[in-house]
N, CA, C and O atoms as a GROMACS GRO file, in nm:
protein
  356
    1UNK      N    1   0.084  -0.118   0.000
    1UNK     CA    2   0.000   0.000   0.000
    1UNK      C    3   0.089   0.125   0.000
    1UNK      O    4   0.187   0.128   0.074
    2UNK      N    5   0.062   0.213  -0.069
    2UNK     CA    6   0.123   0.321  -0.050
    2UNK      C    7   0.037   0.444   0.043
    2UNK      O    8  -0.079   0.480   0.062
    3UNK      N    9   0.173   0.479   0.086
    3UNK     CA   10   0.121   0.610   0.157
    3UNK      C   11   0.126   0.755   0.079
    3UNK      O   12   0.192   0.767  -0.024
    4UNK      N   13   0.047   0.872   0.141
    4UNK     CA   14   0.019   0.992   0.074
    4UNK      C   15   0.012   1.095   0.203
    4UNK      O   16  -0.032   1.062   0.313
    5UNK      N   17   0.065   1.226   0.170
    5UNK     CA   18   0.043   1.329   0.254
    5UNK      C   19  -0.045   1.344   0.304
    5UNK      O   20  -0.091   1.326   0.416
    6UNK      N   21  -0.098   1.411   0.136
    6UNK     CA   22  -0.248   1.429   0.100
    6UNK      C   23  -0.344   1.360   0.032
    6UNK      O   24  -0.323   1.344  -0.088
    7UNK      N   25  -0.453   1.311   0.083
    7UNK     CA   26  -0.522   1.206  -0.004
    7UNK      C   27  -0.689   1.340  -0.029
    7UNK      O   28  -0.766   1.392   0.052
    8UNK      N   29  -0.676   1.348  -0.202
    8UNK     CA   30  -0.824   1.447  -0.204
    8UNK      C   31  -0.952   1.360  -0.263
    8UNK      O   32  -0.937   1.315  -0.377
    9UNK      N   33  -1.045   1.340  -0.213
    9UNK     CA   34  -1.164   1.301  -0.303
    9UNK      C   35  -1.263   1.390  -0.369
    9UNK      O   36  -1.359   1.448  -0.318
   10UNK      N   37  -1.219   1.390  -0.500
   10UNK     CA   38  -1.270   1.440  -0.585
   10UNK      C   39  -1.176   1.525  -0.671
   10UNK      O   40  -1.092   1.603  -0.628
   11UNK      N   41  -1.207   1.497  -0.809
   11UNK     CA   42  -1.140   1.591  -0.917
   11UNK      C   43  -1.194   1.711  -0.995
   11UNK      O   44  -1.188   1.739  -1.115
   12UNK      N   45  -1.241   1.766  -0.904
   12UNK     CA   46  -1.324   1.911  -0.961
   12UNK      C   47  -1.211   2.041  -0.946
   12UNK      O   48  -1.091   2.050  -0.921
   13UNK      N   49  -1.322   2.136  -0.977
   13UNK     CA   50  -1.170   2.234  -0.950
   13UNK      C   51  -1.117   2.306  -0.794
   13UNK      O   52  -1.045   2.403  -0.772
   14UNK      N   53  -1.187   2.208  -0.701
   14UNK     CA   54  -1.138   2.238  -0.566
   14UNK      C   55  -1.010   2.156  -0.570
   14UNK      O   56  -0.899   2.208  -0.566
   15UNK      N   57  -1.030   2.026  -0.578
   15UNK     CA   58  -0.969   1.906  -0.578
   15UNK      C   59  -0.848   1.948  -0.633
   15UNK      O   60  -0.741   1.946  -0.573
   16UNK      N   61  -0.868   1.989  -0.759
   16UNK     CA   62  -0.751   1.949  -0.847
   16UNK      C   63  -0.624   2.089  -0.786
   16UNK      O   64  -0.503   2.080  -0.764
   17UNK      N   65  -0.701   2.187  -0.777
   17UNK     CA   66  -0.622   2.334  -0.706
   17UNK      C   67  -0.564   2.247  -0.564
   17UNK      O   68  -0.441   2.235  -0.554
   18UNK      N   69  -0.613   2.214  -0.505
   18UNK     CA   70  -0.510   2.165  -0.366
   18UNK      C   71  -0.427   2.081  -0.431
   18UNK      O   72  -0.305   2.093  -0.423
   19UNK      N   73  -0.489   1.986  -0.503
   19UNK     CA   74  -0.411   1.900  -0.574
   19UNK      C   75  -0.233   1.935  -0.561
   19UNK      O   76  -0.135   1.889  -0.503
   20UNK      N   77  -0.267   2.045  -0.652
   20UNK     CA   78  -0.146   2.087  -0.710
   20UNK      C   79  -0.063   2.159  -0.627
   20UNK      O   80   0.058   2.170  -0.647
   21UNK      N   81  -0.141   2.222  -0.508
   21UNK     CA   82  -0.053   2.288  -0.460
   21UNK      C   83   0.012   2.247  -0.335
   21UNK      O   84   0.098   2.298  -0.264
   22UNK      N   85  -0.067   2.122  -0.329
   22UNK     CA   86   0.025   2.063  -0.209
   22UNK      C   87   0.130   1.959  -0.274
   22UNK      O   88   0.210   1.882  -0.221
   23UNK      N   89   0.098   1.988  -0.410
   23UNK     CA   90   0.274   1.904  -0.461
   23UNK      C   91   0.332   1.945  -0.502
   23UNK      O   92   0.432   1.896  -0.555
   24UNK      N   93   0.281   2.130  -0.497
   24UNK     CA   94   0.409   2.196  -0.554
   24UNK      C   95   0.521   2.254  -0.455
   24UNK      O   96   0.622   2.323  -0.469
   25UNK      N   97   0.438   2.179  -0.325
   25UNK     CA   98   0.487   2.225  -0.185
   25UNK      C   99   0.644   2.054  -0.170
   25UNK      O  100   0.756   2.041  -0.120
   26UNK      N  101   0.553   1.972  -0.245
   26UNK     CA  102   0.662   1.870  -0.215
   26UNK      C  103   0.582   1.733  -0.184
   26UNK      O  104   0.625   1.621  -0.213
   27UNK      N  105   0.429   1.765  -0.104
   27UNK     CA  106   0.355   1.698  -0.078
   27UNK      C  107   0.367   1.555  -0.164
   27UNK      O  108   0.418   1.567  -0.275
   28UNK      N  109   0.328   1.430  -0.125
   28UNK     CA  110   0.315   1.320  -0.193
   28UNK      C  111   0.138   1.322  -0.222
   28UNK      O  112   0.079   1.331  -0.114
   29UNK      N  113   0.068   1.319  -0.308
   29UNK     CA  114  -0.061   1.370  -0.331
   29UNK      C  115  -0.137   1.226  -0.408
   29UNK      O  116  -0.100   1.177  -0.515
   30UNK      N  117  -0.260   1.172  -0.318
   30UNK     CA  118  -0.309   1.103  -0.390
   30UNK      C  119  -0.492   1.194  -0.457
   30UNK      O  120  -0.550   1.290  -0.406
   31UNK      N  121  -0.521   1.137  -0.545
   31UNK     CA  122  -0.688   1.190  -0.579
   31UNK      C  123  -0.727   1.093  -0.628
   31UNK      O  124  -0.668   1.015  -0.702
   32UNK      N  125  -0.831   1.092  -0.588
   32UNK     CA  126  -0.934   0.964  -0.653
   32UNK      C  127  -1.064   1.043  -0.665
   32UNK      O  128  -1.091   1.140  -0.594
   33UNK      N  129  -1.133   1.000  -0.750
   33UNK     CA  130  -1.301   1.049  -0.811
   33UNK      C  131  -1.435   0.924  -0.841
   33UNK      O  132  -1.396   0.836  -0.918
   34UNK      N  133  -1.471   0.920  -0.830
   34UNK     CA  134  -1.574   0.766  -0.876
   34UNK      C  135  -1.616   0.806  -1.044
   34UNK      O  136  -1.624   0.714  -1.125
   35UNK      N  137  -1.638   0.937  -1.082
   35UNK     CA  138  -1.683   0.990  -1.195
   35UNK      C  139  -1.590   1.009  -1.258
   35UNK      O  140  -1.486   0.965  -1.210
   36UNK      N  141  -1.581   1.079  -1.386
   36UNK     CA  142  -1.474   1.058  -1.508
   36UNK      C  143  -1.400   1.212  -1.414
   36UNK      O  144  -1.451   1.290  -1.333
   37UNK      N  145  -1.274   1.204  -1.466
   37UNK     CA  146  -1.169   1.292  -1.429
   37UNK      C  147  -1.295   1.455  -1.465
   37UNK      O  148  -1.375   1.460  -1.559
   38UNK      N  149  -1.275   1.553  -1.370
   38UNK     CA  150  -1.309   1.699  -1.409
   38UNK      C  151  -1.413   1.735  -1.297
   38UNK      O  152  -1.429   1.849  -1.252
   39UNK      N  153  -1.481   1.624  -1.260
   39UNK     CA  154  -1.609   1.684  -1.129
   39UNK      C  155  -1.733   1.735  -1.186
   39UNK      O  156  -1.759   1.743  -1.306
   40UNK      N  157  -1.810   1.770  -1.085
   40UNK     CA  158  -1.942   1.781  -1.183
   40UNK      C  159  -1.976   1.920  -1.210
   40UNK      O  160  -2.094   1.934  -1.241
   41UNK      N  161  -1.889   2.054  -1.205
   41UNK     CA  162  -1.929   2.151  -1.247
   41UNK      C  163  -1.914   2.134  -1.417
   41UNK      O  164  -1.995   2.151  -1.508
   42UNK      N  165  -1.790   2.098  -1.415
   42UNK     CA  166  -1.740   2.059  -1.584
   42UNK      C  167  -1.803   1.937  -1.636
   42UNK      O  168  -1.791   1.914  -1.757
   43UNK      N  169  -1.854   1.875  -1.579
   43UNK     CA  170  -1.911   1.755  -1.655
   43UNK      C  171  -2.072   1.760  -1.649
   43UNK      O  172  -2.130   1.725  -1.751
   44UNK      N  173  -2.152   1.802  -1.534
   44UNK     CA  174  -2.290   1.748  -1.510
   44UNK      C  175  -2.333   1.904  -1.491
   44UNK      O  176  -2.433   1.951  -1.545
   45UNK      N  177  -2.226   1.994  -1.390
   45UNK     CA  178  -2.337   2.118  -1.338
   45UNK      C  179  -2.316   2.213  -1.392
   45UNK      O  180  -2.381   2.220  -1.496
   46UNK      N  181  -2.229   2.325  -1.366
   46UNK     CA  182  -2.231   2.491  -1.399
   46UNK      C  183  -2.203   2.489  -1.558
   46UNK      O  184  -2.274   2.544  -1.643
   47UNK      N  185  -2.079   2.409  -1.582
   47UNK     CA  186  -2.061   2.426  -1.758
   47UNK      C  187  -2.174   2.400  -1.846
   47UNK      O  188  -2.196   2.472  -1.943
   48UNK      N  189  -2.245   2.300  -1.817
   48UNK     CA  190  -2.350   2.221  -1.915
   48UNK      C  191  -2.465   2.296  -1.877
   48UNK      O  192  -2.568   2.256  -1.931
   49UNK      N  193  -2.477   2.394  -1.801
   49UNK     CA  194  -2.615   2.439  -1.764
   49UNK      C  195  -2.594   2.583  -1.817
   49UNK      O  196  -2.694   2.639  -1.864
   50UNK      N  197  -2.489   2.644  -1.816
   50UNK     CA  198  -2.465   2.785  -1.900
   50UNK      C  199  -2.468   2.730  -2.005
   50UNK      O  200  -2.589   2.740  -2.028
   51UNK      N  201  -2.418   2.669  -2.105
   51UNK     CA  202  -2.429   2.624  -2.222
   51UNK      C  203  -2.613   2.637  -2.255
   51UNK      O  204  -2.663   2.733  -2.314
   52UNK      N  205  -2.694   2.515  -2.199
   52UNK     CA  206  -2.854   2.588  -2.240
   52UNK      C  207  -2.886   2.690  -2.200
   52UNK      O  208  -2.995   2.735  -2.238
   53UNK      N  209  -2.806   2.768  -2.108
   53UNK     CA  210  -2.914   2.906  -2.052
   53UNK      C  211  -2.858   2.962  -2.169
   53UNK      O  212  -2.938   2.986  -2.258
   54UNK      N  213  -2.728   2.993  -2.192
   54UNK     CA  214  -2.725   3.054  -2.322
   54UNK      C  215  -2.833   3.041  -2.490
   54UNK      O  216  -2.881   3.129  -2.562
   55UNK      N  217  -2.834   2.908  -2.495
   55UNK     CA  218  -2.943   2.875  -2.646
   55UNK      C  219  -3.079   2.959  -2.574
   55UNK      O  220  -3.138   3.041  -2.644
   56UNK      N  221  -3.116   2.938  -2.454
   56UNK     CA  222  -3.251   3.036  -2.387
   56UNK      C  223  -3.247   3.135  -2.446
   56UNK      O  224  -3.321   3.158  -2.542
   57UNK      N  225  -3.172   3.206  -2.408
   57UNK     CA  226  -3.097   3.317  -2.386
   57UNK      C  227  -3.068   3.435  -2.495
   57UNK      O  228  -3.068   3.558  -2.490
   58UNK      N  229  -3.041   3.322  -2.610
   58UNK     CA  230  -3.053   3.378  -2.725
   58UNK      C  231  -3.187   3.386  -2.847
   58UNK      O  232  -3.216   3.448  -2.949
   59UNK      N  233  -3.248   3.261  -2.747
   59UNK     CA  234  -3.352   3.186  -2.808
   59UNK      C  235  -3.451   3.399  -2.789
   59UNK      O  236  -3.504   3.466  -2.877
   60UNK      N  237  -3.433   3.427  -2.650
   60UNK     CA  238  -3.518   3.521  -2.558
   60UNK      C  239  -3.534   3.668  -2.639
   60UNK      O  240  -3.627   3.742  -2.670
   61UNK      N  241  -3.451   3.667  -2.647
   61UNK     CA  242  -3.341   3.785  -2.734
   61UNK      C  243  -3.392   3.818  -2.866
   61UNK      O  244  -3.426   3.933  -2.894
   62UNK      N  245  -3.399   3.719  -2.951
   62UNK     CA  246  -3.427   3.693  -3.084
   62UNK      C  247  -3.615   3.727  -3.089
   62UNK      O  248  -3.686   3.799  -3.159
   63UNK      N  249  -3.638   3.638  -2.981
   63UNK     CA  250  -3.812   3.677  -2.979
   63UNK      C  251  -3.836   3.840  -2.925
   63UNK      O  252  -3.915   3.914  -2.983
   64UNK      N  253  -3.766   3.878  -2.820
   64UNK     CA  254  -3.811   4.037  -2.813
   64UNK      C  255  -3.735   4.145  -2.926
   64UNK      O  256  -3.737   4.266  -2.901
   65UNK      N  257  -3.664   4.091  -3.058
   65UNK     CA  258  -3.632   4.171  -3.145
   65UNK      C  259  -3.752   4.176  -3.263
   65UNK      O  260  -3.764   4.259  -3.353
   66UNK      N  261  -3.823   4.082  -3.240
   66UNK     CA  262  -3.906   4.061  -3.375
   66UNK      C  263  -3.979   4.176  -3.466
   66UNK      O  264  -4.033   4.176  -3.577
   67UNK      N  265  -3.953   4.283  -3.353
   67UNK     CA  266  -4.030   4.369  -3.466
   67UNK      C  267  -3.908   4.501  -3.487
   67UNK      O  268  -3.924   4.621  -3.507
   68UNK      N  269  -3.797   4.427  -3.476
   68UNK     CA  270  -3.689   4.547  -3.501
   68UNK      C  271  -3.568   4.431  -3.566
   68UNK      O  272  -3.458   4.393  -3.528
   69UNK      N  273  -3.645   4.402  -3.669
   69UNK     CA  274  -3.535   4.317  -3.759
   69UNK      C  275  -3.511   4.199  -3.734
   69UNK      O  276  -3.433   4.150  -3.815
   70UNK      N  277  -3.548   4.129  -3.653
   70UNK     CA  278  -3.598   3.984  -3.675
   70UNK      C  279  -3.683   3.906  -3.739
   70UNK      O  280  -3.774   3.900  -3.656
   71UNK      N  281  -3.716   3.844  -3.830
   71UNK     CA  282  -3.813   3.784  -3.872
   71UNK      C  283  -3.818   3.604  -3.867
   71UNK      O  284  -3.730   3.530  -3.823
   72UNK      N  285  -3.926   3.571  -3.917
   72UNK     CA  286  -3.954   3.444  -3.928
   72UNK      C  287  -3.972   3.396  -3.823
   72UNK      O  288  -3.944   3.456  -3.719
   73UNK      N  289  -4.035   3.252  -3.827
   73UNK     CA  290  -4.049   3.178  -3.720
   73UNK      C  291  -3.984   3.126  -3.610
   73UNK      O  292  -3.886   3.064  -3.649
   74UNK      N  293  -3.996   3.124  -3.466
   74UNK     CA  294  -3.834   3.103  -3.431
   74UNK      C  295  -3.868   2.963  -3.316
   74UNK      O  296  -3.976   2.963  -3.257
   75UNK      N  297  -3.790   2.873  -3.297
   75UNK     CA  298  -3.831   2.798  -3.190
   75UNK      C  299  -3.645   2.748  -3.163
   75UNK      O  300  -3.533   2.763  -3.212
   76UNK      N  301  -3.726   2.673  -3.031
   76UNK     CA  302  -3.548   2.641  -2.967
   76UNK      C  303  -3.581   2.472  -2.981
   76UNK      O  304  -3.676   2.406  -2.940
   77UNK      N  305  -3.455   2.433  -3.059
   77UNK     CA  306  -3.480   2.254  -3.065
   77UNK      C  307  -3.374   2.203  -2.940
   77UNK      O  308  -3.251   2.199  -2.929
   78UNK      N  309  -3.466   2.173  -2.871
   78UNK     CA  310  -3.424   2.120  -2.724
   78UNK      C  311  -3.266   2.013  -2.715
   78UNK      O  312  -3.170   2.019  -2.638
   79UNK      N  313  -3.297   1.923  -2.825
   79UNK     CA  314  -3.200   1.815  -2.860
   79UNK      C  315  -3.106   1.921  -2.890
   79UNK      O  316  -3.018   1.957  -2.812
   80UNK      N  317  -3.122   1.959  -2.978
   80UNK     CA  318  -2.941   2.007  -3.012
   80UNK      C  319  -2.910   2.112  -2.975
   80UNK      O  320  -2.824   2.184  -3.026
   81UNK      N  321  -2.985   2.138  -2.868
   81UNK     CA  322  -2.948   2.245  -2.750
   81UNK      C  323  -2.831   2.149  -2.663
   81UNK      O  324  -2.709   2.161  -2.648
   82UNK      N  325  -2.928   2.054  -2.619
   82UNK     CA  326  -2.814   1.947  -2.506
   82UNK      C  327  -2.739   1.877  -2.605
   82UNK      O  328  -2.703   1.774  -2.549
   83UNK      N  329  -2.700   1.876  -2.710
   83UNK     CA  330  -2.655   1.806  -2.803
   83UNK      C  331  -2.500   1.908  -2.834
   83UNK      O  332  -2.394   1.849  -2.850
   84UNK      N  333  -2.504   2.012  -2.839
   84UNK     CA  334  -2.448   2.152  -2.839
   84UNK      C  335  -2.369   2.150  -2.656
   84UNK      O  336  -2.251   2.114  -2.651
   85UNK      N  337  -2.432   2.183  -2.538
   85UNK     CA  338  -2.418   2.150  -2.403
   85UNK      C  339  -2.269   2.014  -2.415
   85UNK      O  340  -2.154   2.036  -2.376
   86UNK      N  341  -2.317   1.885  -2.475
   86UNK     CA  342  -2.214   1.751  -2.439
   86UNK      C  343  -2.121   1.802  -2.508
   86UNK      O  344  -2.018   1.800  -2.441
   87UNK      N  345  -2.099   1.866  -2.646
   87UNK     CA  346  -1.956   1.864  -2.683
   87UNK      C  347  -1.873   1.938  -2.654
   87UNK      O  348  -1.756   1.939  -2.694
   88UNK      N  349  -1.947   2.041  -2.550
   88UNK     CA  350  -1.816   2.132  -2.480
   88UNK      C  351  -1.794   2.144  -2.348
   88UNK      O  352  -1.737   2.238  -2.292
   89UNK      N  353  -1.860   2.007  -2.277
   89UNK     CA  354  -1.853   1.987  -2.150
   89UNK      C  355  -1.756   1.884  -2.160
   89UNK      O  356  -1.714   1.830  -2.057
   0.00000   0.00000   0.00000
C-alpha cells in the first residue's frame, strides 16, 4: 500500500487546485473520483447548464427583437441544445 500526505476526493476544481498545490509544496498527493476525471461543475453542473441558458438566452433575445429586424419563425430545438451542451462539456 502506499502512503500519501495528502489524499483528495474528488477531481473538480477544488480538488484538483489543492491537488497541485500541495505538490508543488513537495507533498506526496493522492486523488481519486468515482466519476470521469473533471467533477461535476465541468461535466454534469455549472458548464452544461450555462451552455442551455445561453441557447434560452438567445432563443429570448431573438423573440423580443421581432419587430426590429428579426423575422420568421423562431423555436429552440431542445436536442441540439443538449446536443451543443455535451460537446463542450
Amino acid at each position: 500500500m502506499e502512503n500519501f500526505d495528502v489524499f483528495i476526493f474528488g477531481t473538480g476544481t477544488a480538488g484538483q487546485l489543492v491537488a497541485k498545490e500541495c505538490a508543488a509544496t513537495g507533498k506526496k498527493v493522492g486523488i481519486i473520483d468515482i466519476r470521469e476525471y473533471g467533477g461535476v461543475c465541468s461535466q454534469r453542473g455549472c458548464d452544461p447548464k450555462k451552455l442551455l441558458l445561453a441557447s434560452s438566452e438567445a432563443f429570448e433575445l431573438s423573440k423580443n427583437m421581432k419587430t426590429d429586424g428579426i423575422a420568421g419563425a423562431l423555436k429552440i430545438n431542445w436536442r441540439d441544445a443538449f446536443n451543443y451542451a455535451r460537446r463542450y462539456t
